[in-house]
PDB file with SEQRES, HELIX, SHEET and CRYST1 records, atoms N, CA, C and O in Angstrom:
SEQRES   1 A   70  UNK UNK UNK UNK UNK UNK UNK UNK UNK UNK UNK UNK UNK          
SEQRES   2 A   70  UNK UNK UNK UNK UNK UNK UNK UNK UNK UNK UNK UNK UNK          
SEQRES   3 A   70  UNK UNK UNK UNK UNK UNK UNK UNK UNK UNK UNK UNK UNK          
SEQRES   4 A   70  UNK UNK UNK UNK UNK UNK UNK UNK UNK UNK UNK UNK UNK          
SEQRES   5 A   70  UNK UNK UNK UNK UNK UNK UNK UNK UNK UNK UNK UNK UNK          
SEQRES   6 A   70  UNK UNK UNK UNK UNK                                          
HELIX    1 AA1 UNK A    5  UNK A   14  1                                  10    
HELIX    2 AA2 UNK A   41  UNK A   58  1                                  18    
CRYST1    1.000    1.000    1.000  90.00  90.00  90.00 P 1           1          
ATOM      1  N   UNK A   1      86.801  33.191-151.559  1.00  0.00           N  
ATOM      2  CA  UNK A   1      88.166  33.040-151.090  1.00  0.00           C  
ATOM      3  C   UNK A   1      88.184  32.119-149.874  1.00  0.00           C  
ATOM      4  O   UNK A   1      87.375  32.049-148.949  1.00  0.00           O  
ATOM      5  N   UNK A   2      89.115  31.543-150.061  1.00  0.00           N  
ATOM      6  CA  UNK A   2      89.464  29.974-148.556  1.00  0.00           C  
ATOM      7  C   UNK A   2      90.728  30.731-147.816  1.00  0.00           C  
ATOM      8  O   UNK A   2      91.369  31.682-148.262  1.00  0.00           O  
ATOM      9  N   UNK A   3      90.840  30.309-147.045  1.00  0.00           N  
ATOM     10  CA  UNK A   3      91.568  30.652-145.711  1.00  0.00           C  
ATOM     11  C   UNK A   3      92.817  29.618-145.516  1.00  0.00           C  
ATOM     12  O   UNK A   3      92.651  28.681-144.735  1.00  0.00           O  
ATOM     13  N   UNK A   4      93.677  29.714-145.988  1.00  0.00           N  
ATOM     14  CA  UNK A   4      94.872  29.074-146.239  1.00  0.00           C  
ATOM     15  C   UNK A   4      95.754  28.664-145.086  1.00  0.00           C  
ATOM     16  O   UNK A   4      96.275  27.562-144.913  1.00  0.00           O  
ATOM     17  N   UNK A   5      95.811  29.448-144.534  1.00  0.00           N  
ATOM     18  CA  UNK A   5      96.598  29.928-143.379  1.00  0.00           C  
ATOM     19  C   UNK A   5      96.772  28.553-142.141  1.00  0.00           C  
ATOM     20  O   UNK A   5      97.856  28.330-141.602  1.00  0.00           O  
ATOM     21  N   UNK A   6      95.430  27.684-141.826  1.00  0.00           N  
ATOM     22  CA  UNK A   6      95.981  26.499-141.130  1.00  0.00           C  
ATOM     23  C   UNK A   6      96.483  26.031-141.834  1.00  0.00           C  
ATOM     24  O   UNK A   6      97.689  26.000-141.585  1.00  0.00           O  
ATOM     25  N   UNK A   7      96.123  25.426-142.997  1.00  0.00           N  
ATOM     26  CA  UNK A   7      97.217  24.573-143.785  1.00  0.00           C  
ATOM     27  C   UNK A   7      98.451  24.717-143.727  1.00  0.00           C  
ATOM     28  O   UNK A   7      99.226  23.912-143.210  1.00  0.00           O  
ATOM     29  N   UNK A   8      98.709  25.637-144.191  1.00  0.00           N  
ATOM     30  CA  UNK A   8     100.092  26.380-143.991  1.00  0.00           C  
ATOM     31  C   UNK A   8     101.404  26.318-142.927  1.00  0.00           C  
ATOM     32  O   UNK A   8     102.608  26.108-143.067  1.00  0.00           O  
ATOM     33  N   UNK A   9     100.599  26.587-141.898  1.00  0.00           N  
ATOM     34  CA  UNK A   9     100.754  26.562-140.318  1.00  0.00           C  
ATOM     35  C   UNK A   9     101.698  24.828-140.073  1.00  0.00           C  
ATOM     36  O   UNK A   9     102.815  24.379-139.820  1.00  0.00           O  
ATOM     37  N   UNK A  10     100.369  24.422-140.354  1.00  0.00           N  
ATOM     38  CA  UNK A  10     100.197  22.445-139.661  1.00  0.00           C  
ATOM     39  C   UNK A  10     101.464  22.160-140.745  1.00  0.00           C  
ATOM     40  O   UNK A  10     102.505  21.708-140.269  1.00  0.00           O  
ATOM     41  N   UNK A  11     101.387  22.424-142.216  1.00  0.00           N  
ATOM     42  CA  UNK A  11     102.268  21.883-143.095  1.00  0.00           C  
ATOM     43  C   UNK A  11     103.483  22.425-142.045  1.00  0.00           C  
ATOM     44  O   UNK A  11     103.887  21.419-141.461  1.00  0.00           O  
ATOM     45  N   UNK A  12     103.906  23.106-141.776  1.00  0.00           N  
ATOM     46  CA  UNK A  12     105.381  24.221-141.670  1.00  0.00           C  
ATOM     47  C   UNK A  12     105.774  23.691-140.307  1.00  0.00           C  
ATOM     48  O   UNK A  12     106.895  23.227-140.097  1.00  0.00           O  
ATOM     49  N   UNK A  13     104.832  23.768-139.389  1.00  0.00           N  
ATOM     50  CA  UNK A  13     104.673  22.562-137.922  1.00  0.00           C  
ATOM     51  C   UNK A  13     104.925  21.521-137.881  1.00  0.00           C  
ATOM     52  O   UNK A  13     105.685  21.156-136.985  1.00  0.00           O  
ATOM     53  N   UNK A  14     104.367  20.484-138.904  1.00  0.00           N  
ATOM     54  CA  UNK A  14     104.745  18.712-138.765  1.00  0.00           C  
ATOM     55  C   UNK A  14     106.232  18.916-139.621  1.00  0.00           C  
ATOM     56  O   UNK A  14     107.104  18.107-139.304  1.00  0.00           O  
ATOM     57  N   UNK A  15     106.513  19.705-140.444  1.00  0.00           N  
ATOM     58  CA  UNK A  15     107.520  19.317-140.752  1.00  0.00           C  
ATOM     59  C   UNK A  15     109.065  20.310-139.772  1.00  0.00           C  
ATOM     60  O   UNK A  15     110.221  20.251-140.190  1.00  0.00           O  
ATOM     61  N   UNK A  16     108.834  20.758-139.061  1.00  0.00           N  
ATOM     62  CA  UNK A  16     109.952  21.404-138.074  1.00  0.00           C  
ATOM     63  C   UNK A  16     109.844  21.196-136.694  1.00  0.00           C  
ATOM     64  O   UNK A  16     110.435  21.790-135.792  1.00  0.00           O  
ATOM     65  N   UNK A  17     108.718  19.946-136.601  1.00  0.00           N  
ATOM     66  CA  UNK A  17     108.543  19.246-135.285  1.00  0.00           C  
ATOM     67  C   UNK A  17     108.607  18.190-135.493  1.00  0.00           C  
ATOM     68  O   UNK A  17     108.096  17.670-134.501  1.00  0.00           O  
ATOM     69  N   UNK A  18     109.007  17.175-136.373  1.00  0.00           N  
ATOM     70  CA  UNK A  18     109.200  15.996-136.850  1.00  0.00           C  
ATOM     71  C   UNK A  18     110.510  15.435-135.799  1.00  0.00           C  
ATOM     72  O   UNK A  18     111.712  15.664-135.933  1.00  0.00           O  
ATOM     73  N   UNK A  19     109.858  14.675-134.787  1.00  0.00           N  
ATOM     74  CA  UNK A  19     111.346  14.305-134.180  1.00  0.00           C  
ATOM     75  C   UNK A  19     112.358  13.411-134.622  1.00  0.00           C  
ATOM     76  O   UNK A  19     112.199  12.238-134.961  1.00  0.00           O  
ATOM     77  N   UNK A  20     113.482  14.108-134.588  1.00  0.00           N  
ATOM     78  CA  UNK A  20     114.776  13.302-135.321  1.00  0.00           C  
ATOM     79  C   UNK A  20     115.153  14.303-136.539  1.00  0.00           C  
ATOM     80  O   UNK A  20     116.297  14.534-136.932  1.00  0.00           O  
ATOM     81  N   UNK A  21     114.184  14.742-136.952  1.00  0.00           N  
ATOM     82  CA  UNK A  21     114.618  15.441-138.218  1.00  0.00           C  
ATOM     83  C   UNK A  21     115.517  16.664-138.133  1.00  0.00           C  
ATOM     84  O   UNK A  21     116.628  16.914-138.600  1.00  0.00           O  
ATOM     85  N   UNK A  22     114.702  17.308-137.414  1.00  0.00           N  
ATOM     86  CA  UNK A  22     116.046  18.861-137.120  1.00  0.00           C  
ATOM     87  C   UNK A  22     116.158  18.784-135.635  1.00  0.00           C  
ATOM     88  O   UNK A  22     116.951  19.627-135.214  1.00  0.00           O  
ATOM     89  N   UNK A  23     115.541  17.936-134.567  1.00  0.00           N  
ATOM     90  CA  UNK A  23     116.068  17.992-132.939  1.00  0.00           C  
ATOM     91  C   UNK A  23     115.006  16.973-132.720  1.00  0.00           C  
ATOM     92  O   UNK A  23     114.022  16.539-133.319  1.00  0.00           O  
ATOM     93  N   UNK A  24     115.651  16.780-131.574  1.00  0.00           N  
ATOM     94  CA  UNK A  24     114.698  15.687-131.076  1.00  0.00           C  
ATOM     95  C   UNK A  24     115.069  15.620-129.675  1.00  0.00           C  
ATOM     96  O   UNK A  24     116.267  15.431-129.464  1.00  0.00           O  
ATOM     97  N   UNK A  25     114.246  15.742-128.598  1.00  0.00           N  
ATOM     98  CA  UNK A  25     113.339  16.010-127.298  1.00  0.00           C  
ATOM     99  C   UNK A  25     112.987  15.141-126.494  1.00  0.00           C  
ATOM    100  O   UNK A  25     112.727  14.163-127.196  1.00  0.00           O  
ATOM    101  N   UNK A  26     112.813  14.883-125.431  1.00  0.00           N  
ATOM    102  CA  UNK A  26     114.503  14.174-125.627  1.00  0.00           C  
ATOM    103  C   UNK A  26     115.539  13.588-125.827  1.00  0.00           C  
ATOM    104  O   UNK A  26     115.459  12.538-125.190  1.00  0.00           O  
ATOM    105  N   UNK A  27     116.476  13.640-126.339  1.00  0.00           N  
ATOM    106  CA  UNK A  27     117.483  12.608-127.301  1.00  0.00           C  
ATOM    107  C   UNK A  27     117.794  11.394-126.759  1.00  0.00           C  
ATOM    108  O   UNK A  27     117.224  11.243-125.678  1.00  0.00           O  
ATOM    109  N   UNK A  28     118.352  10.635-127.027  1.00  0.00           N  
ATOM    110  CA  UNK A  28     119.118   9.023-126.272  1.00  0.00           C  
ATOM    111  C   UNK A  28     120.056   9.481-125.416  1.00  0.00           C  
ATOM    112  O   UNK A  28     119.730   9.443-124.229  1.00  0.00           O  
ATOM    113  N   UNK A  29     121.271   9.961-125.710  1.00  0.00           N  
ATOM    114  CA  UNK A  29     121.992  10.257-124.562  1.00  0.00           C  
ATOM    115  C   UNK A  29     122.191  11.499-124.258  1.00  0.00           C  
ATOM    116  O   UNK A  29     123.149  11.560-123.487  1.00  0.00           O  
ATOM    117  N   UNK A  30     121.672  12.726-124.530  1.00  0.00           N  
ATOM    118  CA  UNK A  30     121.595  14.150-124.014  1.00  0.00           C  
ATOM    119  C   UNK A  30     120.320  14.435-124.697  1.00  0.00           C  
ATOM    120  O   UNK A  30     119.987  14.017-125.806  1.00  0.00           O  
ATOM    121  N   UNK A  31     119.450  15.419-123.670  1.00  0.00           N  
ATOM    122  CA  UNK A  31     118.226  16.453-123.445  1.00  0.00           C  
ATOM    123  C   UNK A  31     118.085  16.582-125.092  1.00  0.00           C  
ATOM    124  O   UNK A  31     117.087  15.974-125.478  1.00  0.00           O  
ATOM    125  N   UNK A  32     118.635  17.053-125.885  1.00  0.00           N  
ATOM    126  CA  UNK A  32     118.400  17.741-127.179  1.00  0.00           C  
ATOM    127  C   UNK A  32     119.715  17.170-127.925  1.00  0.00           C  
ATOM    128  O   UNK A  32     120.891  17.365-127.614  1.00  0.00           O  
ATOM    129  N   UNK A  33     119.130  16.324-129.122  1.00  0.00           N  
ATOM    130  CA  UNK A  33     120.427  16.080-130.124  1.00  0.00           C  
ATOM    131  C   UNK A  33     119.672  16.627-131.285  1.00  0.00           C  
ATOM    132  O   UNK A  33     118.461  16.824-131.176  1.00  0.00           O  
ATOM    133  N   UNK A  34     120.320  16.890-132.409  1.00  0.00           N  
ATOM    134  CA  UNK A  34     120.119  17.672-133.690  1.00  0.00           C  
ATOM    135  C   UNK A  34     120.440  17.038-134.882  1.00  0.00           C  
ATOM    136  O   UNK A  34     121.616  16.895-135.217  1.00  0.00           O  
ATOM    137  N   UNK A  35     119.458  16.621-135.594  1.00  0.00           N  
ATOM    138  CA  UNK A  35     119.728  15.729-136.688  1.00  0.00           C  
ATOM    139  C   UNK A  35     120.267  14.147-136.725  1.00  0.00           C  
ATOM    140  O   UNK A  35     121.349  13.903-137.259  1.00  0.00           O  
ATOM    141  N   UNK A  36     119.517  13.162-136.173  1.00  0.00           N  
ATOM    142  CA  UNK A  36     119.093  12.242-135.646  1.00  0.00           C  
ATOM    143  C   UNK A  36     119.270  10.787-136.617  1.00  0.00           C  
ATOM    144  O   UNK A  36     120.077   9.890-136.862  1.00  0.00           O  
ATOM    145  N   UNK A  37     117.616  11.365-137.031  1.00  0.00           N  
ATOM    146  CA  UNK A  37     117.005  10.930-137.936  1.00  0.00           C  
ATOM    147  C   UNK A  37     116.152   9.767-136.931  1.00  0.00           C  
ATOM    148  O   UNK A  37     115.313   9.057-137.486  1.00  0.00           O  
ATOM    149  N   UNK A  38     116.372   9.629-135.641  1.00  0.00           N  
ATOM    150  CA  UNK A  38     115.802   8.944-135.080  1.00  0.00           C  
ATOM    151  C   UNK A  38     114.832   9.274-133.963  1.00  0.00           C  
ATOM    152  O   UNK A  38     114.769  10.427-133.537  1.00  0.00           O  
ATOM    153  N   UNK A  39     114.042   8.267-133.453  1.00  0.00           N  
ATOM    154  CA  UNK A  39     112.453   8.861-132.362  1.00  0.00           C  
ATOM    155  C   UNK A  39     112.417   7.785-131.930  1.00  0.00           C  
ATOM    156  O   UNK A  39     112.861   6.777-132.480  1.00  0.00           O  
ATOM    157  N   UNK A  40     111.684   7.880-130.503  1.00  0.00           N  
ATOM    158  CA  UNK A  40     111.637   7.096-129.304  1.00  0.00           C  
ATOM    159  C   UNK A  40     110.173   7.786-128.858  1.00  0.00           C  
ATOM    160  O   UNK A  40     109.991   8.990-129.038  1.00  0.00           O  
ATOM    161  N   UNK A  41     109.328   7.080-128.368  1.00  0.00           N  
ATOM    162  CA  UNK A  41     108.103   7.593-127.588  1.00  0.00           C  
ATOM    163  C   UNK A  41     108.002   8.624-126.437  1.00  0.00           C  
ATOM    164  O   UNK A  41     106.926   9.175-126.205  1.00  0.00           O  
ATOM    165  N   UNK A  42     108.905   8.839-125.852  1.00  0.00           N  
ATOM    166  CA  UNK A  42     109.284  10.375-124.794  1.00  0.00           C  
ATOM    167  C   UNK A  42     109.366  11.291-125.761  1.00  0.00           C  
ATOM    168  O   UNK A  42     108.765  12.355-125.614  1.00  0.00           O  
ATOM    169  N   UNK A  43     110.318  10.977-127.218  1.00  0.00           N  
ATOM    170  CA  UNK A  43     110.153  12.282-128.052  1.00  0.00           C  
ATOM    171  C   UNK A  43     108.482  12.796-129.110  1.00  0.00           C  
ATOM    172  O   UNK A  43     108.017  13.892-129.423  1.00  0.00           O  
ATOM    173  N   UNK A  44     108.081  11.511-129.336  1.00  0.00           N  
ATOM    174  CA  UNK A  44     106.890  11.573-129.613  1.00  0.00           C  
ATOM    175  C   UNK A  44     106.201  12.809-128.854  1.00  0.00           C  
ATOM    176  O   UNK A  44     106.032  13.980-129.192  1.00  0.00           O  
ATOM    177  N   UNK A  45     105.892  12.139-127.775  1.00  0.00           N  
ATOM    178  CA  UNK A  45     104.653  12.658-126.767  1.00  0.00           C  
ATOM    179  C   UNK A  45     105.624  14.199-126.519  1.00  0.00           C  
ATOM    180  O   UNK A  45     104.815  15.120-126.636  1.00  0.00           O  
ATOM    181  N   UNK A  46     106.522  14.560-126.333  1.00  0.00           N  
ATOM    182  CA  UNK A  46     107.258  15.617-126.144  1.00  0.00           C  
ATOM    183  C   UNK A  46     106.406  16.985-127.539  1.00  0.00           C  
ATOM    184  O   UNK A  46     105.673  17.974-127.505  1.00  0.00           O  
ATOM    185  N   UNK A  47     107.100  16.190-128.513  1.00  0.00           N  
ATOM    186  CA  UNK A  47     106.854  17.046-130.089  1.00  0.00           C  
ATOM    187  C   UNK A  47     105.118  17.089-130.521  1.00  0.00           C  
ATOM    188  O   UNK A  47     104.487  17.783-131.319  1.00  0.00           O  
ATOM    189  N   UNK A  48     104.772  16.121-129.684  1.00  0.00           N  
ATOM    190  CA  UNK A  48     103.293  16.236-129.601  1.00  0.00           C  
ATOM    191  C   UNK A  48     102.593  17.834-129.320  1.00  0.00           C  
ATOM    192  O   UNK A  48     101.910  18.659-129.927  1.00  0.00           O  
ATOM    193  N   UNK A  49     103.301  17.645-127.888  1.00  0.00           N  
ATOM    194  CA  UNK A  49     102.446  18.658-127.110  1.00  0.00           C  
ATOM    195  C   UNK A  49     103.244  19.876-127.353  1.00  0.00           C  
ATOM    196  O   UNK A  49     102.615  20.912-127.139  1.00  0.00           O  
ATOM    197  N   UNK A  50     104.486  20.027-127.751  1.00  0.00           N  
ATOM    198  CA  UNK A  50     104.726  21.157-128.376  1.00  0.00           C  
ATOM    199  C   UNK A  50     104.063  21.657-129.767  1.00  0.00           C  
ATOM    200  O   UNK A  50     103.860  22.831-130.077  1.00  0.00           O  
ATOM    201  N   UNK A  51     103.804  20.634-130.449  1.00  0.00           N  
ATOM    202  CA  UNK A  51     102.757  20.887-132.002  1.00  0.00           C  
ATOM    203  C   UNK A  51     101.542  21.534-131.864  1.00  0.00           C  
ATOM    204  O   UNK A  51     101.095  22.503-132.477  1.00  0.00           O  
ATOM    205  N   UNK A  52     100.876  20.591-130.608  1.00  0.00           N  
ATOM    206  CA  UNK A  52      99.824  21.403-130.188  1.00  0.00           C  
ATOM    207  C   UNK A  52      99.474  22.683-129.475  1.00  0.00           C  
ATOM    208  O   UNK A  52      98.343  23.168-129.437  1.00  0.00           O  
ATOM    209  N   UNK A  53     100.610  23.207-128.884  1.00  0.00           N  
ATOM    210  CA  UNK A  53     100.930  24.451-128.272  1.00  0.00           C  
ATOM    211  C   UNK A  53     101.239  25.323-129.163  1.00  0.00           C  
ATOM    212  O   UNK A  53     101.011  26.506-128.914  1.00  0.00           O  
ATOM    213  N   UNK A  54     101.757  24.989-130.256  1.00  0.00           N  
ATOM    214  CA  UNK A  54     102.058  26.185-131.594  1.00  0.00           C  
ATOM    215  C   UNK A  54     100.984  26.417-132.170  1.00  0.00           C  
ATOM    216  O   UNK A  54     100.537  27.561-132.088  1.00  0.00           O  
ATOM    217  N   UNK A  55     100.296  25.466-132.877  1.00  0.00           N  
ATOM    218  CA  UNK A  55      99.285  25.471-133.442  1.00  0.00           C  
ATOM    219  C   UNK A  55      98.173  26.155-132.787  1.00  0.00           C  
ATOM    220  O   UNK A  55      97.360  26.784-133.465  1.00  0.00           O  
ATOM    221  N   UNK A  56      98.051  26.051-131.104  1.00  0.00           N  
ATOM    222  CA  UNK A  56      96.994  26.619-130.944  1.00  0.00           C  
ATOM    223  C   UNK A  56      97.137  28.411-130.577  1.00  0.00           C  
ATOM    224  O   UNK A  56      96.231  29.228-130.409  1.00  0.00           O  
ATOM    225  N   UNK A  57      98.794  28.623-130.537  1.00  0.00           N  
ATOM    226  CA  UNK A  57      99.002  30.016-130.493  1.00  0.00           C  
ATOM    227  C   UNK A  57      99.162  30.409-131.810  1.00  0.00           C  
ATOM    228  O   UNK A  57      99.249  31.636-131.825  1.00  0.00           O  
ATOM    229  N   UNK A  58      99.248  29.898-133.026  1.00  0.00           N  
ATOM    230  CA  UNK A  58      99.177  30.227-134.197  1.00  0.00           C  
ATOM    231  C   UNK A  58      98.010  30.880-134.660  1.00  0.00           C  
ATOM    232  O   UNK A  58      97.905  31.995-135.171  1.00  0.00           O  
ATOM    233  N   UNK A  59      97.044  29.925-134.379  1.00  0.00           N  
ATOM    234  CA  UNK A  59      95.692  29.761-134.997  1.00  0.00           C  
ATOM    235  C   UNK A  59      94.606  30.455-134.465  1.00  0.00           C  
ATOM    236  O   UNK A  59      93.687  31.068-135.009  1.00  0.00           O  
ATOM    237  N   UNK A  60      94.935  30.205-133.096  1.00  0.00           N  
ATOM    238  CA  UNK A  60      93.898  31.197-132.002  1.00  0.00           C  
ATOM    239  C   UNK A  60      94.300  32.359-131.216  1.00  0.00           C  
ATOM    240  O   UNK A  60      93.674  32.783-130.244  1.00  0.00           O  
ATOM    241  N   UNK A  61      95.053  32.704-131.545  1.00  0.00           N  
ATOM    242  CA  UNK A  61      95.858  33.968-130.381  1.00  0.00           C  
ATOM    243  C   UNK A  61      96.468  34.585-131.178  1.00  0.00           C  
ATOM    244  O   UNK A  61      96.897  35.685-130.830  1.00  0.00           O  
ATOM    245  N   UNK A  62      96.729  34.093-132.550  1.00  0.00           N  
ATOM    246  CA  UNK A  62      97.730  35.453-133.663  1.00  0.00           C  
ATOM    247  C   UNK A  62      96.940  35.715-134.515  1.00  0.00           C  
ATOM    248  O   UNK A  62      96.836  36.813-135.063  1.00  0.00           O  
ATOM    249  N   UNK A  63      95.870  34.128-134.873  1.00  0.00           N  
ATOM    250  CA  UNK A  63      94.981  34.033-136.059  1.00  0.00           C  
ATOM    251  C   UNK A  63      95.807  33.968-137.905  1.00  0.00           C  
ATOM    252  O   UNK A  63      95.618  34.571-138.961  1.00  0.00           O  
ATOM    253  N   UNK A  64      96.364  33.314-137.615  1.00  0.00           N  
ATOM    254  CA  UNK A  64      97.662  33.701-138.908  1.00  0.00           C  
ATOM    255  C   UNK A  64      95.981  33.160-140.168  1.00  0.00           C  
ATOM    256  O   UNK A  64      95.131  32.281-140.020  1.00  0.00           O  
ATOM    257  N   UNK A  65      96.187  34.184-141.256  1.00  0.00           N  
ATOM    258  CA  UNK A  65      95.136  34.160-142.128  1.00  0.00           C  
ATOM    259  C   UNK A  65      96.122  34.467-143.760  1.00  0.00           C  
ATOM    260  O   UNK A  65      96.754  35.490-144.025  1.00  0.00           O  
ATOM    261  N   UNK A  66      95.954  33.095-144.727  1.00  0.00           N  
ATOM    262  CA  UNK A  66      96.422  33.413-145.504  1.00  0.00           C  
ATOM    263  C   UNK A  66      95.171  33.473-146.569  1.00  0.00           C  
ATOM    264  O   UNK A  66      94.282  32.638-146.402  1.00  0.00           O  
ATOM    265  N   UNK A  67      95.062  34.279-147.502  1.00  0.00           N  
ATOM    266  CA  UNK A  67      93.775  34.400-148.421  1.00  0.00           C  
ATOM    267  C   UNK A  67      94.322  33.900-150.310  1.00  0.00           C  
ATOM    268  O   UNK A  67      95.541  34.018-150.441  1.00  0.00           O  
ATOM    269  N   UNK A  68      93.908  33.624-151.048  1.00  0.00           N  
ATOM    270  CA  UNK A  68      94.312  33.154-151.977  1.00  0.00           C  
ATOM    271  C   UNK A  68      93.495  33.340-153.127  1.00  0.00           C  
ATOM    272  O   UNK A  68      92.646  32.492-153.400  1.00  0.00           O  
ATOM    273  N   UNK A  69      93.695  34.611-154.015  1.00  0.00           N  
ATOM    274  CA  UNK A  69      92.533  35.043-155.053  1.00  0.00           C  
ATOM    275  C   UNK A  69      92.767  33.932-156.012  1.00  0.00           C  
ATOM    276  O   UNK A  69      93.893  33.439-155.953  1.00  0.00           O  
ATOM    277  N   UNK A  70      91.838  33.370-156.993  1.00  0.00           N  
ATOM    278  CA  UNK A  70      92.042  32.369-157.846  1.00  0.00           C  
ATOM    279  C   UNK A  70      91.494  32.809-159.484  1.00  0.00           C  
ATOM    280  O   UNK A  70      91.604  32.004-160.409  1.00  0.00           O  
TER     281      UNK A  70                                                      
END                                                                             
């Protein structure tokens, strides 16, 4: 059995930290706009280090473990 569970995680992460897509951090003309579709390098580096802050409380501090009989 494989351990599913980062995958999972990172998939569910890049896509609800994608800036522009559902918020974006900070926006052009206010802190937080919502549904965009657009990114600028402040939001980059922003959604960055929030990705990496989930991921590492995901992965190392909750341990999220998905198992997958085949």
């Amino acid at each position: 059995m494989t351990d599913w569970g980062p995958v999972f995680v990172g998939v569910v992460l890049f896509i609800l930290l994608s800036p522009g897509l559902l918020f974006q951090i900070p926006g052009k003309s206010r802190f937080v706009e919502f549904r965009n579709f657009q990114t600028s390098g402040p939001s980059i580096l922003v959604h960055s280090i929030l990705y990496f802050a989930f991921i590492c409380i995901f992965l190392l501090a909750i341990k999220v473990e998905v198992y997958i009989d085949s």
